[in-house]
N, C-alpha and C positions, 0 to 999 in steps of 0.2 A: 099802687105799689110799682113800685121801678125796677125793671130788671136789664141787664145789660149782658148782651149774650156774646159770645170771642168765636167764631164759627169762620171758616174760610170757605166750605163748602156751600155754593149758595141758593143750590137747591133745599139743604137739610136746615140752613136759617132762614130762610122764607118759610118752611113748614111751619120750624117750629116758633115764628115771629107771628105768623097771623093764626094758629092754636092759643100761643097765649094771649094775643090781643084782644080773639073773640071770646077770652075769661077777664077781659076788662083790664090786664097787666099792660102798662107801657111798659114797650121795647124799645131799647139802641142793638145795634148791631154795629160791631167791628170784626171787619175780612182779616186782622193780619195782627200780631202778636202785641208787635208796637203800638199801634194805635188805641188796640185794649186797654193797653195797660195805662195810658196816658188820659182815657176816659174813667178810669177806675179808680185811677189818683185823685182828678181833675173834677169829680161830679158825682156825687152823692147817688147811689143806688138800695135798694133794699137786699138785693142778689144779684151775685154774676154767675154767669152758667160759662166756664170757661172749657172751649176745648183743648187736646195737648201737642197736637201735630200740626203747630201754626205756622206761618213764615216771621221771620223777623226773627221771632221770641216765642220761644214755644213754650207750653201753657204752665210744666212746670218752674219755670223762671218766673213768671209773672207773678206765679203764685206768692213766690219766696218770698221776691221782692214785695208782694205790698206787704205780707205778711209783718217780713223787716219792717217797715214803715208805720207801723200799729192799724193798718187797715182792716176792721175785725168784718168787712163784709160777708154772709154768710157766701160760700163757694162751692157751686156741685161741679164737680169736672164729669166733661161729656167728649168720648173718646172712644174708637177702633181698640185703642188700649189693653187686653178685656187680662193680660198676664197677673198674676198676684202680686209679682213685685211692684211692676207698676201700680198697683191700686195701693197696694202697702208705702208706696213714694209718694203719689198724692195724698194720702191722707197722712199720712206722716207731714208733710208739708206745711199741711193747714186746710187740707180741703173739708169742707162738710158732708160731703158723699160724693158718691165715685158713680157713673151709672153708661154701662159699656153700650156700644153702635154695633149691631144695629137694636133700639129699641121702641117700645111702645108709646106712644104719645100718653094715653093715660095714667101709664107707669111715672113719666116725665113730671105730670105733671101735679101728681099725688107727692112726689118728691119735692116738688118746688112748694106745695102750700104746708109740709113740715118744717123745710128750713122756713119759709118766712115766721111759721107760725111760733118757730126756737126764739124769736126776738123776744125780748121784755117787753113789760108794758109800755115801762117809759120811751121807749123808740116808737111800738105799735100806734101808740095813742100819743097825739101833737096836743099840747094843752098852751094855753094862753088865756089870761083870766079866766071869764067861766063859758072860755068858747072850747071844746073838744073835739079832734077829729079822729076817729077810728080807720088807721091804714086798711084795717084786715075787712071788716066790713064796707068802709068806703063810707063812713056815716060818721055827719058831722052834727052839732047838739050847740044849743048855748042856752044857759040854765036851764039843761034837761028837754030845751024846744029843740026840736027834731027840725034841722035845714037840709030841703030839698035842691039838691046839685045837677048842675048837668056835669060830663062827664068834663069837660073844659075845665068847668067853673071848679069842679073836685079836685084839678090836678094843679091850677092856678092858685087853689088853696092850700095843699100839701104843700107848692114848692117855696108858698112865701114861708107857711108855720117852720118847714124847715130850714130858714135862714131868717129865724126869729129875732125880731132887734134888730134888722141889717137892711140897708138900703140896698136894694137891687133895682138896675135900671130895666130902661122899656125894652132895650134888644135883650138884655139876658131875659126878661122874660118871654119876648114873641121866639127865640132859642129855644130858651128849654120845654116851653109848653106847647109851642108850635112847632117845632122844629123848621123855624126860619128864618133864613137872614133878614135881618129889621130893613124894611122900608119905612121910611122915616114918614112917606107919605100917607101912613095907613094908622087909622085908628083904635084898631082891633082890639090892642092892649087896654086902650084907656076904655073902652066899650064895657070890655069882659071885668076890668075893676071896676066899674061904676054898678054893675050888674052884681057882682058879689056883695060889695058894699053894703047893696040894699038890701042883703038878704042877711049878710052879719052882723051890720052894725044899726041896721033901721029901729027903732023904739027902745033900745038900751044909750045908760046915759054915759059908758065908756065905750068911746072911738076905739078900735082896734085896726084898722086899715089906712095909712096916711098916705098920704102925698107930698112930696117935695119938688117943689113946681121945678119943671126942666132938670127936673134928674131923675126920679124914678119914685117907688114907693117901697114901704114896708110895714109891716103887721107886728105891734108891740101894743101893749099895756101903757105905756107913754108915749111922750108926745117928738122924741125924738130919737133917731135911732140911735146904738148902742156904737155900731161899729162902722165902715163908709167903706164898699169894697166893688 
């Protein structure tokens, strides 16, 4: 599960960055309002944990605006904040919970596995033929055979099911699952798909993981993707 946190304080997103990392959540982090929001637009998350007192853009603007935009991500504002009105503006807003500074990590973090756990199935659970992957437990199956992931190979998995049908290249993948700028000299990408491969598509007689030589790959039920982006 992917959470993106809006925090300028950088002691209190460091906290709460490697809390939820060592519960298995990938984290982004954005220091400043703007940037937030142009991540929240820009790149699929399960949750944002936005805070209100940002620079640029402060967190109820951001709010609105994706709001406006039909971005249904779920939202906990995380805020000094603690006035009723203010809780009564974010949530009125669009937020999904409100939860004032200073608090508990355990509190935090009981809060984050309700909003994620608010998603539907059909978000929860990536499906393509009879391959499934469970967001919330992290367990992926194909006809009911249970594939064992490493954490890599689990998020490399997520991020193709959800850009299902779609070519996605070797840097947007060594980006978003590395978080690195693609050296072109480096094989890592094609390593960690050859590695997956053998574990989703080995003894069944639909391919689900292709390759499009000198551009990138994508994960479909056919043979060619749906959309080129």
């Amino acid at each position: 599960m992917r959470i993106l946190l809006v925090e300028d304080e950088l002691k209190v997103a460091r906290f709460i960055r490697q809390g939820l990392e060592a519960e298995g959540y990938e984290v982004d982090v954005a220091a400043d309002g703007q940037s937030g929001e142009q991540k929240a637009t820009g790149e699929q998350f399960d949750l944002l944990i936005l805070d209100v007192l940002l620079p640029k853009k402060n967190g109820f603007d951001i709010l609105h605006s994706l709001r406006h935009d039909g971005i249904k991500v779920p939202v906990l504002m995380l805020t000094a904040r603690s006035a009723t009105e203010d809780i009564v503006k974010g949530l009125d807003t669009g937020a999904d919970d409100y939860l004032t500074k200073p608090f508990a990590f355990d509190e935090l973090l009981a809060r984050v596995r309700s909003l994620l756990r608010r998603g539907s199935d059909a978000k929860r659970v990536l499906k393509v033929a009879d391959l499934e992957l469970d967001t919330l437990s992290r367990r992926a199956t194909r006809k009911g055979r249970r594939i064992d992931l490493t954490t890599r190979e689990y998020t490399l998995l997520e991020f193709l099911l959800r850009k299902l049908g779609r070519l996605v290249t070797r840097d947007q993948l060594a980006k978003e699952v590395w978080g690195l700028d693609f050296d072109p000299g480096t094989n890592i990408v094609d390593v960690y798909i050859n590695h997956l491969r053998k574990k989703i598509d080995q003894g069944s007689e639909t391919k689900l993981i292709h390759t499009e030589r000198g551009k990138g790959y994508f994960i479909s039920d056919k043979n060619s993707p749906a959309t080129r982006r």
